[in-house]
Structure formats: C-alpha cells, structure tokens
N, C-alpha and C positions, 0 to 999 in steps of 0.2 A: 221154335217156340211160338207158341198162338199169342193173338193180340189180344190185349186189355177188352171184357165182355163190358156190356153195358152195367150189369149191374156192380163189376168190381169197379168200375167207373167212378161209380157214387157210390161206392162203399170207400176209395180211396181221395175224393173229393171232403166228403163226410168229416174224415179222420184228420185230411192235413188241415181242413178250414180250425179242426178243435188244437190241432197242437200249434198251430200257428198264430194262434189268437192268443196263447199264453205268452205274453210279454216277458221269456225269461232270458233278460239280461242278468248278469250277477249282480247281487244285491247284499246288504249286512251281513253278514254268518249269524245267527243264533241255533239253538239246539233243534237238534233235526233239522235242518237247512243249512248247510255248510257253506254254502253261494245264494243265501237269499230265499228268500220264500217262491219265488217264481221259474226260479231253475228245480226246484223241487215238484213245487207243483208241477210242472210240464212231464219229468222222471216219473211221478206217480201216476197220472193219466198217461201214459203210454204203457205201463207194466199189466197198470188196471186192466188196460182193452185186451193185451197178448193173453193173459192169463184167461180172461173171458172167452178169447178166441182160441183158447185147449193150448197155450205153449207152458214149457215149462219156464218160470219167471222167477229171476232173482233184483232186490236191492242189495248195492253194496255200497253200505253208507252212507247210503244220500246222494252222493257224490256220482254213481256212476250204476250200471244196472245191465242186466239180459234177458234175453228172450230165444229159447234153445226148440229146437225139435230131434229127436232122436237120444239114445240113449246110452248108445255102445258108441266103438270105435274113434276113430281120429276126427281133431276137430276142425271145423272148415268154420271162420267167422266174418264177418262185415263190421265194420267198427264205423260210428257215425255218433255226431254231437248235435243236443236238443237246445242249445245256448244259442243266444245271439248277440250282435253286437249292438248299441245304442242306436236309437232311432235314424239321429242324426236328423239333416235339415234337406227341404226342398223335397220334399213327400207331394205329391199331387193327390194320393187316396190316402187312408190311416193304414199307417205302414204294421197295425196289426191286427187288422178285417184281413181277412183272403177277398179280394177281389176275385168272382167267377163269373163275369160278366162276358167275357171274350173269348181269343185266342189262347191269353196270357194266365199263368198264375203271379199274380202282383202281393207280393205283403215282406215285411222282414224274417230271412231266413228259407222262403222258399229253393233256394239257390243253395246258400252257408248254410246249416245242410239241413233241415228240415224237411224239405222237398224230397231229396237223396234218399233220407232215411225212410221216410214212409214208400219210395219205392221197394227200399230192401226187405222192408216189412212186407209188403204183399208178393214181394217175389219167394219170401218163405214161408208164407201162405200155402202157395201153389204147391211148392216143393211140400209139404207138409199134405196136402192131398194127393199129392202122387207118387209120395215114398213114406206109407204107412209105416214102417218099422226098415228105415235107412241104418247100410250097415257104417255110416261115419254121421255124428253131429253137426248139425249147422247151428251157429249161434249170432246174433245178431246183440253189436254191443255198444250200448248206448251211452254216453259221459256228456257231463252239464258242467264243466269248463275248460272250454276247448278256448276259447278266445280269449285267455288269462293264464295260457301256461301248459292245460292241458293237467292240472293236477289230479284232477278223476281218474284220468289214468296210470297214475302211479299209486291211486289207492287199489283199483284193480289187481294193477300187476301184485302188489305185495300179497295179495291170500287167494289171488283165481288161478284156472288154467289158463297159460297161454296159447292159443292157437297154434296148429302144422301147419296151416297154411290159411288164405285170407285176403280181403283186398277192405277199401276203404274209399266210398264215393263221396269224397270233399274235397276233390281236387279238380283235375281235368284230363277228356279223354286225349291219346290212345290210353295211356298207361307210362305211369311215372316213374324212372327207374334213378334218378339226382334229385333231391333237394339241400339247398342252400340252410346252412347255419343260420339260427335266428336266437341273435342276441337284443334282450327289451331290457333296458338298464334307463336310471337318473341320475344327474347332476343334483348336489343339494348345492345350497349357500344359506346365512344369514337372511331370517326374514325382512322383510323390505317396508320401509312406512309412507315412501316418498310418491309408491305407486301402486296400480293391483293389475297384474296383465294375466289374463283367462283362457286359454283356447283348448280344445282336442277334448275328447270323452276315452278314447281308448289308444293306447301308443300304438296296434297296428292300423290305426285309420288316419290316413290325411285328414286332417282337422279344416272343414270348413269353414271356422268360423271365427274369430274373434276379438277380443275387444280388451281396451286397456281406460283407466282413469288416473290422471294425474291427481292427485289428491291436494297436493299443496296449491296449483295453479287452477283447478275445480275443470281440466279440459279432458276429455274423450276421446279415443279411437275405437274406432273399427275397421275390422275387414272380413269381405266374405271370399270364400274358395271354393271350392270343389271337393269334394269327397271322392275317394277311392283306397283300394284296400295299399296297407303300407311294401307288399309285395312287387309292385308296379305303382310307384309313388310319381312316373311321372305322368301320367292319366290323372291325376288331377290336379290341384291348385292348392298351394299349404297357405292356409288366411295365419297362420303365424309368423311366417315368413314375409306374408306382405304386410304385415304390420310394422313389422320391423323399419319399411320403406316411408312410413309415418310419423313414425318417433322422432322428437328434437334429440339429436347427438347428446346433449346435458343430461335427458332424462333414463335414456338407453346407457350413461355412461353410472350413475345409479346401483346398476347391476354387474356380476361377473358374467352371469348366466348369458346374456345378451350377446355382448361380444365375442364368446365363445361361438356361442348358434351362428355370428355370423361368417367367423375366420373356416370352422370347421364343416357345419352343417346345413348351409343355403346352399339351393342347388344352381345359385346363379354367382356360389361362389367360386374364387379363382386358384383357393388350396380347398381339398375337399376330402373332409375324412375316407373317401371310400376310394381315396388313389392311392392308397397304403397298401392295398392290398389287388393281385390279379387277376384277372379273369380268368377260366376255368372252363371246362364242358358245360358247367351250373351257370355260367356268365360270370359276369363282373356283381361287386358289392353296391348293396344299393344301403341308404340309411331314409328315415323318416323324423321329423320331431312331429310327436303325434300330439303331446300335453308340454302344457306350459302349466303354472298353478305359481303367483310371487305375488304376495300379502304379506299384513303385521306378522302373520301368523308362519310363515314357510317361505320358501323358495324353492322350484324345483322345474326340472326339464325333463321331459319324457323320451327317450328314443330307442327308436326302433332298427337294429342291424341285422341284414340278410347277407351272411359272408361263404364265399365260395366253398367248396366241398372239400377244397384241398389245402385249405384255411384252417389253423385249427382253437379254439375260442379262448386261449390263453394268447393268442397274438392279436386277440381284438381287444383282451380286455387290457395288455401290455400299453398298448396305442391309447388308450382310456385314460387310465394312469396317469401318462403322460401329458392326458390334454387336460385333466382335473388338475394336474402339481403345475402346468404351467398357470392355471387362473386362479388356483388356490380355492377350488372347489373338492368335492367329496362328489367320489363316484360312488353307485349302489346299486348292485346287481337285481334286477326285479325278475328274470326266467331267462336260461341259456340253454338252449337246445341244440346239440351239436350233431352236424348233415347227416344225410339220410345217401350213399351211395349202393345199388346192386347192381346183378349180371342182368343185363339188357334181354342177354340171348338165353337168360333162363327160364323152365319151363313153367312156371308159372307165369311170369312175364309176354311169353310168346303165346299161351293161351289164350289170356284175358286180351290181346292184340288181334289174334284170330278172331274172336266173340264181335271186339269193335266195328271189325273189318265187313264182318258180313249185317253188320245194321246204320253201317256212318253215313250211307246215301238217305237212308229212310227219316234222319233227324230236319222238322222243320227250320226254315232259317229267312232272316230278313231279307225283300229286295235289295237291301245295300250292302250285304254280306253276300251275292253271289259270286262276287269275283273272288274274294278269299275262299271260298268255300269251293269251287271249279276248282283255283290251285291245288286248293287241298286235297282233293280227291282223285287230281291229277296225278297225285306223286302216291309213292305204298307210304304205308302210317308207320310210324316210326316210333318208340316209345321219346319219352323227352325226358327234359332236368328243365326245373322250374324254382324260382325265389319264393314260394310261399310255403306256407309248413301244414303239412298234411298229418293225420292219426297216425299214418304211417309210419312214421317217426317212430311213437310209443311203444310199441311191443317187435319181439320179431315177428317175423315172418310176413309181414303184411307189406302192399302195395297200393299204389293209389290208383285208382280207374272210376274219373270223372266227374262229376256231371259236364264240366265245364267243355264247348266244342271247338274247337282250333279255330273257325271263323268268329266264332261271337265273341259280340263285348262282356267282358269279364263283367259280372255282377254281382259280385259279392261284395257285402260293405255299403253297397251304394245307396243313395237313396232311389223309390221305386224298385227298386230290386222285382226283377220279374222270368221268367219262361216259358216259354210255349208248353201248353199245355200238352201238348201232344209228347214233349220229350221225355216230361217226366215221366207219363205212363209207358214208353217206349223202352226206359227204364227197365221195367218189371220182367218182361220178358229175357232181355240183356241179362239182368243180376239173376235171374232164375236159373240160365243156361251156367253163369259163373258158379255158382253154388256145385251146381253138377258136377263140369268140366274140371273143376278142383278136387272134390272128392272122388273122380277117377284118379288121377296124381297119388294123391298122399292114402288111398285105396290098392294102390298096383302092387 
C-alpha cells in the first residue's frame, strides 16, 4: 500500500485540526444532543464531510453515526469514538488547537481516538477509489460516548447491522485478543456540612488534582498528581489519595467515605481491594478512585475496577456489597462492562498481526524509546490482553488494532497528549490493507 500523497497530507491535516478543535466532552443531554451540544456537534461535522465526500451517511440518534461505501455483500466495519475526555491540567499548548508546528500532532484526543479515526476515514477514501462497486461493504462507525460507558453503542446495536467482521483503532498495536472487565460504580453517604473535598473529572482518569475546605475551622488543602488513564493507574499520581495524607484524623473521621478509600482503595494500602481477586493471561485487578464530590449537598466516591477475564462482575460487585454494609454506605453501579476474550490464533486476529508485522519497523519513535523498541522488534509480535476497554467490547465480531505502539508512552488521557505525525498518516495505508484483507475472509 503506497504512502500518504502530499495532497491527502493536508487534506487529512485540514479535517483532523476541524474535529479536534470541537471540545466534545459530554455535556447536559437536551433534545437533540443526548451527550451535550459538543459531542453532537463534532457527530454532525464529520457525517457533513463523508457525505460531501460521496459516502453513504447515517445518524443514529445523535448518539452514534456512519459512513459506508459499497452496497451489496458482507459487512467489514471500523468502529471508533469522536468524544473525549476533560482537559485536565498541566497543558503547555490549548489542549484543543491541533498544534502542527513539528513532528508531533499535539491536542486532546489525537491519540483517544480522534486521530485513529480520521486515519480510518482516509483509508476508506482510498478503498472507495479503488473499489468502485466492492462485492462486501466497508463501514466506518462512529459513537460520542465512549468515555462514559459506551452507551452510543448500544443505541446502535438496538436497530443497525452488526458487522461479519471488523477491528477497532482505540487500543494498541499488535492486536488485542483479552480485555479486562471494567467496572465504574459510587459509594453514596449523607451529605457532609463540616467539609467540601473536590477531586477527578472523570472515574477513568487519575485525578490530578485536588482540594478540600474545612469549613468550620476556615483551612484548605490541596494537592496536585499526575494524570494518566485509569487502566494503568500506576503511571501517575492520585492528588485524592494524597490528600488524604493532609487531613487532620478529626476531619477525615467526619466521613465514611474516607476511611473506606483508605482500608480498601490507596494504593499504598496494606489490604487492597484488588487482592480479592487473581491474576489472569489479562493480569491482575487494578482499581482507581477517579472523583470524589462530599458537600452540604452529596457525598460520593468514584471508582473505577479493571477485573481479570476470568473474574466475572457478580464477584466484584459481591466484594462491593460487602465493603458498602461494612461502612454503612450505598453502593451504585454507574457502567459494567464484562471482558472481552477471543482466539489469539484466529483468522482475523492472525491477519491484522500479519498487516502490523510488515509496517512495525517503519513507525517513528523517540531517542529514549529505542531500547524498548530493539526488544520489540527483536522478538515476533504477538497479539496481547490489556486493562483498558476498547469498542471492541461493544458488538461482535470486532477487535482491537492500535494506535497505541509497544514502545511508547501510553497517551491517552494525558495532558499534551500527542503523536508523531508520521504514525498517524502510516495509519492510512495499514487500515486500507485491513479493510481488504478482511473482506477477502468474510468474501471466500
């Protein structure tokens, strides 16, 4: 497959700087915007362009949307999300300019998937000029909240087709064939008047940041962390957690919610919810407390549970139960997504492994990434099992293959969030060959 031309260059330059620039994290519901006005907007400018660009173009609902070429036969899809997660802190450029000053593509979402997606887009471009009347559909399926559950996709599933086959570029390469259970549940309690403690924007992100006010004694905390996504919670720093290391004993005791965060859920604690359960081909259990929120008005803890594949979400929520009735808390399930396992050595899976295999040398990579990156390519590529929750979950038949590369620092969630440029458009050609390679499969 030929390289990215100059002018699809900045035709795909063009297109990611406009979707990138729509700030759509979820926002209020009202009519016609089910996740806010700006996850809508982002959905409608992207249907807008395919359609202009001759695809056949569906909304479904607001909530979730496509973009097909072909007419007849078996359907081969891409499934990818235009949502993102909150700004977050420690931004050096405006985390929603495209930076195209460099190497890099820098903004939120280039990575989580934004980026992804607009490569899938131009790779069914291509496909679309070079198979005027293809005897299988390719469809390309886009959903605005992914980082809340994933509920666009179960509006889908209720009244679409689901795809024969298909992969899903929001994860990381080779190709993904385990993922971890992902359970995002709260603790409530009684609201609180004594104090107000604030942290985290969304339960899969380490909360960088936060801060508490004793209200009766007029004193302040704060603390700051690290961000990083809740899948690999220990790459950054929980400012919730280090707050906790602040608090006079008196005012922490105030709360149930407190005490609980710290018997079960610090990760410098010495009982640890996630020794309940064991490790697995997917690894071991990881947990996050992503929000906190305890005012006049509420009380509530956010977290986030990534539990092995061979785990199954009645024995995480059992363990829950149990830590609510011992503090005299209320559990409340916020999204439970239960694992994602398939055959490694299946042909779809050994496909889209063969595809990697012959472009994994040609992906740019930092000076300090070359020793992981030698090993890497030292050894054959092997599909993996990962803790974070990919599309792939959502419907059958799909897998997950990439962006993310065995050497590099995970950047998803982060602040700066960024890419070489060169990867994403390396992309193109990659998902171009996938599209094919598949509809030979589910064509034979």
């Amino acid at each position: 497959m030929k390289d990215m031309t100059i002018n699809e260059i900045s035709a795909y330059d063009e297109l990611l700087k406009s979707i990138v620039e729509i700030p759509s994290v979820k926002g209020e519901p009202h009519e016609g915007a089910p996740y806010g006005n700006a996850p809508k907007q982002v959905l409608d400018a992207f249907l807008s362009r395919a359609e202009k660009d001759g695809f056949i173009t569906a909304n479904i609902g607001d909530k979730a949307g496509y973009v097909q070429w072909g007419n007849k036969g078996p359907l081969v899809a891409v499934l990818g999300h235009l949502d993102v997660v909150p700004e977050g802190a420690d931004w050096e450029t405006e985390a929603f300019k495209l930076d195209l000053s460099g190497e890099y593509f820098t903004a939120r979402g280039v990575v989580d998937d934004k980026g992804p997606v607009i490569s899938a887009y131009f790779a069914l471009l291509r496909f679309k000029e070079n198979h005027p009347d293809p005897s299988y559909r390719v469809r390309l399926i886009v959903g605005t909240d992914e980082e809340h559950g994933s509920s666009c996709m179960e509006r889908y599933c209720e009244t679409e087709e689901l795809p024969d086959i298909g992969f899903t570029p929001d994860a990381e390469f080779p190709c993904i064939f385990a993922e971890k259970g992902i359970y995002q549940m709260h603790f409530e309690e009684e609201p609180n008047s004594r104090f107000t403690l604030h942290g985290g924007n969304a339960a899969n992100m380490v909360p960088p940041y936060c801060e508490c006010i004793d209200i009766e004694n007029g004193t302040g905390y704060r603390a700051k962390g690290l961000q990083s996504h809740a899948s690999h919670p220990e790459l950054g720093v929980n400012a919730i957690e280090k707050i906790l290391e602040k608090l006079p004993s008196d005012l922490k005791d105030q709360s149930k919610l407190l005490p609980l965060m710290e018997k079960y859920f610090l990760t410098t604690s010495e009982t640890k919810f996630t020794s309940f359960f064991a490790p697995d081909v997917s690894g071991p259990a990881t947990s996050n407390v992503g929000i906190v929120h305890i005012n006049a008005e509420g009380a509530r803890l956010h977290i986030d549970i990534r539990f092995p594949v061979t785990v199954k979400a009645e024995e995480v929520r059992t363990r829950l139960d149990e830590i609510a009735s011992e503090f005299g808390v209320k559990r409340v399930d916020d999204s439970v997504q239960p694992p994602l396992f398939k055959d490694k050595h299946s042909r779809q899976i050994e496909t889209l492994m063969k595809i990697y295999d012959s472009y994994r040398t040609e992906f740019s990579y930092e000076e300090s990434e070359k020793e992981l990156r030698d090993a890497s390519l030292a050894a054959p590529a092997e599909a993996i099992a990962i803790g974070g929750g990919t599309y792939a979950r959502t419907m059958p038949n799909i897998v997950a293959f990439g962006p993310q590369l065995p050497w590099a620092k995970d950047q998803c969630h982060q602040a700066n969030e960024s890419i070489f440029k060169k990867n994403l458009y390396l992309l193109v050609p990659m998902y171009e060959e996938a599209l094919e390679k598949l509809g030979e499969i589910v064509t034979a």
